[in-house]
N, C-alpha and C positions, 0 to 999 in steps of 0.2 A: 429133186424138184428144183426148179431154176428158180431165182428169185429173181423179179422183176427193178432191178437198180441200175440208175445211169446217169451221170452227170457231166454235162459237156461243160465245158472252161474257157475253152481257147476265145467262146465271142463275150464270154462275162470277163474271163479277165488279159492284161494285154499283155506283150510277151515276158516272158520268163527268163531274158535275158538282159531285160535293162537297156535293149539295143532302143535307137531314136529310131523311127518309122513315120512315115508319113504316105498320102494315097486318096484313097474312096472317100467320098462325102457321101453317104446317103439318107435321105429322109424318107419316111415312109406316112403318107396321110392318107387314110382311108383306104383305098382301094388300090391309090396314083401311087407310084413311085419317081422323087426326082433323084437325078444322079448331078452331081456336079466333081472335080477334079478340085483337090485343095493340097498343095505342095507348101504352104505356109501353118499348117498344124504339127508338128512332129510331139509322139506322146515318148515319156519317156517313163520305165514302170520300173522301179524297184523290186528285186525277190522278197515279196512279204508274205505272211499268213493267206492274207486275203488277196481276193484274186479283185487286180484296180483296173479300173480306166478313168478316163476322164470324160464325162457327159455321156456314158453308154458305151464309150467309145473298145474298139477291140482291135487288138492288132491281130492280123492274121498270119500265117507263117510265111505269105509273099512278100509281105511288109504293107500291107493296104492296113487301111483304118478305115473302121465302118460306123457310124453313128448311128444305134437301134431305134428306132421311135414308136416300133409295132409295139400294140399292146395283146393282151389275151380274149380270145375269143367271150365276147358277153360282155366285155364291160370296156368303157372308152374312156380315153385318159384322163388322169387326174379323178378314177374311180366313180363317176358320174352315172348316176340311174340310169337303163334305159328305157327311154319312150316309147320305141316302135312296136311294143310288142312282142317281139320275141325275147326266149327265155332262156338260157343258156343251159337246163337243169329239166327235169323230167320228175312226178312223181314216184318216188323208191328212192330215187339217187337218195348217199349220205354228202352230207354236205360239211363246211366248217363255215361254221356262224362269227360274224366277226364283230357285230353291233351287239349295241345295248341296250335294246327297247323293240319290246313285240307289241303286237293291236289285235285286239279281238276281232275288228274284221278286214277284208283287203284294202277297204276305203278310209277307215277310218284317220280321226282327223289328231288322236290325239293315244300315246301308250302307256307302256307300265316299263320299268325298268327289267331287266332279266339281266343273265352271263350268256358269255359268248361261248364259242365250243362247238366240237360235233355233234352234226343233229339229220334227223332226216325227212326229204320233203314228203309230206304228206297229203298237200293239193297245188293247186296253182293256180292263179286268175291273171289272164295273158291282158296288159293294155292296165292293171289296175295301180293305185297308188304306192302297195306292198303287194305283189305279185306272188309270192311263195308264203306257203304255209309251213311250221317247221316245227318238230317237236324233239327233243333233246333227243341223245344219243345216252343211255347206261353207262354210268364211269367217266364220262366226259368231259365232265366241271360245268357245261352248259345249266342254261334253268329256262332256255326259252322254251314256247309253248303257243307259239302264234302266229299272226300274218307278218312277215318281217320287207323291209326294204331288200331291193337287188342289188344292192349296189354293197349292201351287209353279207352275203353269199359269196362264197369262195369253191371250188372245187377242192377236196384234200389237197392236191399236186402243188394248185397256187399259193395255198397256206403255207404250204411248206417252203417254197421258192421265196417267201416273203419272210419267211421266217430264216432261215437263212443269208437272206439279201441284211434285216435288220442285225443279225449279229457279224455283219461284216466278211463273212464267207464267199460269197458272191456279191454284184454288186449293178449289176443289168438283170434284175429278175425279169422283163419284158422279153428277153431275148430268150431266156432259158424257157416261160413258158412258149412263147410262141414254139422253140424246138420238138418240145415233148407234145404240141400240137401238132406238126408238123410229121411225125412217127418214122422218121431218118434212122432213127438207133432205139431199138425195142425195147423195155423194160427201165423207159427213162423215167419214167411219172413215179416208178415204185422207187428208185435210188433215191430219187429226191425224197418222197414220201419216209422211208426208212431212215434216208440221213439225218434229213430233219429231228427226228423224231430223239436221236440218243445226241447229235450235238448242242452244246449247250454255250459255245462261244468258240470266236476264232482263232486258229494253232496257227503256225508256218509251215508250208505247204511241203509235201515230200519232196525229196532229190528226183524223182523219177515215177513215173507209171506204176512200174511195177509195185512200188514202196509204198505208193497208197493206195493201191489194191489191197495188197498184202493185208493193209491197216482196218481196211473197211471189213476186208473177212473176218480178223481177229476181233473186232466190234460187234458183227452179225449184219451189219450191215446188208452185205451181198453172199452170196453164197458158190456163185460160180465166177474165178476170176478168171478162166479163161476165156470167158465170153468176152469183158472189159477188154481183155490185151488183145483179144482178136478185132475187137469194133473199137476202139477210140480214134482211130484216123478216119473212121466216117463222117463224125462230125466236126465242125472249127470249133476249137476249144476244149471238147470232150477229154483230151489228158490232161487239161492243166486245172480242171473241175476235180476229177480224180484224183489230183496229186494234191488240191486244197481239202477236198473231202477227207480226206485219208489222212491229210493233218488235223482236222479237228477232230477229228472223233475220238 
């Protein structure tokens, strides 16, 4: 059975070489993309644990630097409700709960404390004050049980991407979700998902591809690493995710 794991690098973190680079300015707002040319930025990235940049920033193998500003589908920067109505999430999805307070109903004006955790939706009221209804997940450490905020709602993939952004592993989670949005290299929402899941703080990143593959299988991580070594040149960054993954674990 193939296990669904993937972790691209190259745009969370900047090159592996230490080399100066300079290039791409891009912003991304909403819909628009501006492009402008900036030859007075040069990032310069030490071989550490974690994979750096500076403000998002990524070096790519031509030597461009790209500044991320996309965010993930459902929720807009700086983690902000959304008003319009739409929902990022469906009744059945499991979800990871990331707040501290449910409401007996979608309006209400005032809650109760609870744990965060996995949990799953079990209604939804589209345009309401708490939008999603949610009840724990078995085994989860969660205790919610109610109408929660959207902006509290994470997809598993994202939790994980932020969980690993927080222990310094990566460090543009915006970019890694938008990828595994984006479905470029297959089985990328599980790498993350599973990597997540057994590392527990940031290592120094392997010598090479193969060495953190290698790492990630001896962890359980993935289970097929000749898929890895055949796809990490499809995405920017994808081997030097792999070679930070495979050091933490």
């Amino acid at each position: 059975m193939r296990t669904r794991t993937g972790l691209p690098s190259r745009a969370v973190a900047a090159s592996d070489t230490g080399r100066r680079t300079s290039g791409l300015l891009m912003r991304f707002r909403t819909n628009s993309v501006s492009v402008c040319s900036s030859r007075t930025s040069p990032c310069s990235v030490p071989r550490t644990g974690a994979l750096s940049c500076v403000e998002n920033m990524a070096c790519s193998g031509s030597g461009s630097v790209v500044f991320s500003r996309l965010t993930s589908s459902g929720q807009k920067p700086g983690g902000a409700s959304d008003t319009s109505g739409a929902l990022a999430f469906a009744v059945g999805d499991v979800v990871q709960f990331t707040g501290n307070t449910h409401y007996t109903s979608a309006a209400a004006a005032s809650g109760k404390a609870c744990k965060p955790g996995p949990a799953k939706v079990t209604m939804i009221s589209k345009g309401a004050k708490h939008p999603y209804h949610l009840i724990k997940q078995a085994g989860g450490g969660s205790t919610v049980y109610g109408w929660v905020n959207a902006a509290d709602v994470q997809s598993e993939t994202d939790a994980a991407i932020d969980k690993l952004a927080g222990l310094g592993v990566i460090n543009s989670p915006d970019y890694w979700k938008n990828a595994v949005a984006g479905g470029k290299v297959a089985y990328l929402d599980i790498l993350f998902t599973q990597a997540a899941a057994k590392i527990t703080k940031a290592g120094p990143r392997t010598a090479d591809v193969k060495s953190g593959v290698d790492a990630l299988v001896k962890a359980g991580v993935i289970n097929t690493p000749e898929y890895w070594l055949q796809n990490y040149g499809k995405l920017q960054s994808l081997d030097l995710l792999l070679c930070a993954l495979g050091g933490a674990v």
